[in-house]
C-alpha positions, 0 to 999 in steps of 0.5 A, a space after each residue: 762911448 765918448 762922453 765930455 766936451 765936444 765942439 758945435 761943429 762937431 756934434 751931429 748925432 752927439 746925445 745931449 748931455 743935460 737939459 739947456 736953455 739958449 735964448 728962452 729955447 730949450 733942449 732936452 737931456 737925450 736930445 740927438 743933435 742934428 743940423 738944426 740944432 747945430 745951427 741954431 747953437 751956432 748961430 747964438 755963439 754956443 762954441 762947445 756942448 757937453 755930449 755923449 759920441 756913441 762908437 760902433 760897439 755902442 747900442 743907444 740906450 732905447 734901442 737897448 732897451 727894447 732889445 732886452 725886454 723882449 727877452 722877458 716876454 711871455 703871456 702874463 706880461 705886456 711890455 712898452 716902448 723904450 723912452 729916454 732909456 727905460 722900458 717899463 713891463 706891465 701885468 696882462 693879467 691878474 694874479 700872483 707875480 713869481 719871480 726867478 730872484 736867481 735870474 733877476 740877480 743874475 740879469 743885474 750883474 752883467 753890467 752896471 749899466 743895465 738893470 732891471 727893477 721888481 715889484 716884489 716877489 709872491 705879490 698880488 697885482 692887478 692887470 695894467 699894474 707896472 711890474 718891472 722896470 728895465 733901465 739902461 744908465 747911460 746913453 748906450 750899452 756896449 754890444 758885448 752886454 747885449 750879446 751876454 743877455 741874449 744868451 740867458 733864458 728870461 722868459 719865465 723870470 717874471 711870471 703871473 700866475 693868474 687867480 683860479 675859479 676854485 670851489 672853496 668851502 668854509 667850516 666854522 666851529 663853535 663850542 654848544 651854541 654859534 656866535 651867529 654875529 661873528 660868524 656872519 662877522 667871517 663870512 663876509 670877511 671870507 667873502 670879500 677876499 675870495 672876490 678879489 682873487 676871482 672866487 666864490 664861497 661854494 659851501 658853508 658849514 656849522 659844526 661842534 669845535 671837535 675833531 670828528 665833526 670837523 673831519 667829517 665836515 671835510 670829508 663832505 666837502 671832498 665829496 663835493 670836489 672842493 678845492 679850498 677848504 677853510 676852517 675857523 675854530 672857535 678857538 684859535 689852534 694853539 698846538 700841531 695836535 690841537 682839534 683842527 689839525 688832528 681833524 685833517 690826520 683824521 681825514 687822511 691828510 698831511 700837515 705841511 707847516 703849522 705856525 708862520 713868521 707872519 704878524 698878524 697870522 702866526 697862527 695858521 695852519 696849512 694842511 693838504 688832502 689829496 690835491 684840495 688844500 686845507 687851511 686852519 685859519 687865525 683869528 686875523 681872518 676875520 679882518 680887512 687887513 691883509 694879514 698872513 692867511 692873504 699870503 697863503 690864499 693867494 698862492 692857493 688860489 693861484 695854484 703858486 706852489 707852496 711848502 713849509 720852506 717857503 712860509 719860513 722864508 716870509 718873516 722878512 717883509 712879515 710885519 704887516 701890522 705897519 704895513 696895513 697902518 701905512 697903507 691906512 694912511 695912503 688911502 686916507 690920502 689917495 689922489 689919482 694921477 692922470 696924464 693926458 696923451 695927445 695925439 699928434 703924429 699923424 701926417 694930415 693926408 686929407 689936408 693934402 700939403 697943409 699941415 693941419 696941426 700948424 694951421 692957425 685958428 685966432 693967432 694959435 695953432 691947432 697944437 698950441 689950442 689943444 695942448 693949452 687945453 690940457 695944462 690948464 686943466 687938472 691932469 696930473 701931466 701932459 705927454 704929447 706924441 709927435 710924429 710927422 714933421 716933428 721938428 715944426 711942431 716942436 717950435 710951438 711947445 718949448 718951455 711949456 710943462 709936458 713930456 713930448 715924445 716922437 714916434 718914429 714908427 706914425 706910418 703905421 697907424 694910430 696905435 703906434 702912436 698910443 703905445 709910445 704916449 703909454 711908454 712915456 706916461 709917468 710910472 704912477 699913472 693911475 689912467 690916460 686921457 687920449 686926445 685927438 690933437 685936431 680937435 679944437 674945442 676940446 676944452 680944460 672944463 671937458 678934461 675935468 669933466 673926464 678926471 671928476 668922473 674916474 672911480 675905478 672903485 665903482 667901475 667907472 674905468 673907462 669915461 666917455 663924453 656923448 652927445 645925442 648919445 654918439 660917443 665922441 673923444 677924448 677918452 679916459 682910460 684906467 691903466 688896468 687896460 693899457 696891456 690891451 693897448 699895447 697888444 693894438 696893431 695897425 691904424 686902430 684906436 682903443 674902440 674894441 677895447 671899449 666893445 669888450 668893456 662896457 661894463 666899465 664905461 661911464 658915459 657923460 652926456 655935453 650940451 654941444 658937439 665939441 666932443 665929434 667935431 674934428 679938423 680933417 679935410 680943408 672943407 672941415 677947417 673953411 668950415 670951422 673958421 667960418 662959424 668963429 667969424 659969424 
């Protein structure tokens, strides 16, 4: 590859180096250059421009891209379009990511111009959540690299483990008489983490803090083919023959590590009785805060396999007493961050000749109103997908504040054009806002409607406007189902998405039809044009 000073005339298919501006127009970093932009920095006396030239060996760097995240692909995962060199990889489901950190560190050796970042390894993530992001460096890899990668076996470097429904069952021990205030104290505690992972708390049990009634305790519960036992003393367990584990030798178990390098949670106990796992919880297990019995539990639940060696190995990153402060402090603060994403490719067939985007409605286009309508409202970001006639669109959205992206696959269908808006949404997008671009009385107090009404704490995924209870656009949707869309095929929307989760729907009923009104026909836009004037 080429990269440096390059005469006007000699540009085209160059990459654009860095973002410029010529006479108030301005063109992007990554822009290819093709004939029209050639002429018009021609024709405004622009002699040289600073580009990449790719070679033949040269692979562009979304090509790139989307060549080698296919190579970490499995079930658990659900992988985006390349844009501007970088292709983003997202939970499918949710569970315990495990990472092959030989694999990753390998991958990221092979050249300097291709990498791969992680979340970190063991970690709890919710479906939609980006796991790992691939980047290529610079405009173009060499097919030489390519070729290396094709070689490694990635498939299962990122893995997530998907949380299991386990029978799970909690012991607590007294001395005489039950603390009934602490330990319906634990019992919620215990509750709530189980509910996070995709469990329920099957069995309860009250016993003296003694080894014998503990074990006989647990002998009950295998029984009763529980899977995770649980057991918090009265005391917390000071030594490797203290009353709890002395109760799992009793009941012909093994202790596989006692004591971890985690703070809060150095005291736990993990022990092991057939196939069920038995865990002597710390005292922490009676906070919200994430603490060590949160790490263990998760790779139980998750049938994540775990030894003595692998609690040793979790002191770095184990001081959570910070974590959980700062992460106090984050969600003081939690604001959501939301992009809308408006659809625009689409080659207006219906219209027949006329482009109904470019069609002008009181001296605007159709693309300049709807894209207006989303920068003046409070969505975090703008992206705009573009598709037919790229180029004449473009015109109208120089110099406004939005990411626009082509989607060189429109002829396939709508949900071509969905995944490449979610490939270029910003990688802390919380949820998308899809809107229809030939809607024109969609407005910024409609979108903040939308935005107002997210709560995913409550539910509140998926917000639909209505009226006279027909659901209409735009649509809000939570970044839990962005897999779902990336798994779309053909000319289809996200409307089985919304059938299979309407649990999470909050619906938001408008004065007026605004929100079912689109411009397909030249019938719809005489129509529409007709009612302005009277």
């Amino acid at each position: 590859m080429f990269f440096g000073k390059i005469k006007v005339k000699d540009s085209l298919n160059c990459i654009l180096a860095h973002t410029i501006t010529i006479n108030n127009k301005t063109f992007k970093k990554g822009t290819i250059i093709s004939d029209i932009e050639k002429k018009y920095f021609s024709t405004n006396k622009i002699k040289t421009i600073v580009c990449a030239k790719l070679d033949k060996n040269d692979i562009h760097e979304d090509k790139a891209a989307n060549l080698i995240i296919k190579k970490f692909k499995n079930n658990s995962l659900a992988v985006e379009k390349a844009f501007t060199g970088r292709a983003n990889i997202l939970a499918n489901k949710s569970g315990l990511l495990v990472i092959n950190e030989e694999k990753i560190n390998s991958f990221n050796k092979i050249s300097d111009d291709i990498t791969i970042a992680t979340l970190k390894n063991n970690c709890k993530v919710k479906k939609g959540e980006m796991i790992a992001t691939i980047k290529i460096i610079s405009f173009s890899v060499k097919l030489l690299f390519i070729n290396k990668i094709q070689k490694l076996f990635l498939k299962n470097a990122l893995i997530i483990n998907q949380f299991q429904h386990k029978k799970c069952a909690l012991i607590l021990t007294h001395y005489n008489k039950m603390n009934i205030k602490l330990n319906t104290i634990t019992e919620k505690r215990i509750k709530e983490r189980l509910k996070n992972l995709n469990c329920i708390l099957d069995t309860i049990n009250y016993c003296e803090h003694d080894s014998k009634e503990i074990s006989k305790n647990i002998n009950s519960n295998l029984k009763n083919k529980i899977e995770v036992i649980m057991v918090l003393g009265s005391s917390a367990i000071v030594d490797i023959n203290d009353k709890i584990p002395e109760a799992i030798k009793l009941s012909k178990g093994k202790i596989i590590r006692f004591g971890m390098p985690v703070d809060p949670g150095n005291l736990l106990l993990l022990g092991k009785i057939d196939n069920t796992h038995v865990i002597g919880l710390p005292g922490c297990a009676r906070s919200p805060s994430l603490n060590g019995f949160d790490w263990i539990l998760e790779r139980v639940i998750s049938d994540t396999n775990i030894n003595k060696f692998d609690i040793a190995n979790m002191g770095v990153g184990g001081l959570l007493k910070t974590l959980n402060l700062r992460d106090k402090l984050e969600k003081k603060n939690k604001n959501y961050n939301i992009t809308s994403v408006i659809l625009a490719a689409g080659q207006s067939k219906r219209m027949k000749e006329i482009n109904k985007l470019l069609v002008k409605i009181n001296n605007e286009t159709l693309i300049e109103k709807i894209v207006k309508s989303s920068l003046e409202s409070s969505a975090n970001n703008t992206v705009v997908v573009l598709g037919h006639e790229s180029n004449l669109l473009l015109k109208y959205l120089t110099n406004k504040n939005l990411t626009t992206t082509i989607n060189k696959d429109y002829l396939k269908g709508q949900s071509s054009s969905l995944q490449a808006g979610l490939s270029a949404l910003p990688e802390d997008c919380d949820a998308a806002i899809i809107i229809l671009a030939d809607m024109p009385d969609i407005n910024f107090k409609l979108i903040n409607q939308l935005i107002d009404n997210y709560n995913p704490d409550e539910n509140k995924s998926i917000i639909i406007p209505t009226y006279n209870n027909k659901k209409g656009n735009p649509i809000l949707l939570s970044r839990e189902f962005f897999p779902d869309i990336l798994s779309i095929k053909g000319d289809k929307g996200a409307k089985d998405i919304i059938k299979k989760n309407k649990k999470y729907i909050k619906e938001i009923a408008q004065n007026n039809e605004s929100v079912l009104k689109d411009i397909d026909t030249k019938e719809d836009l005489n129509k529409y044009t007709n009612n302005l004037k009277g």
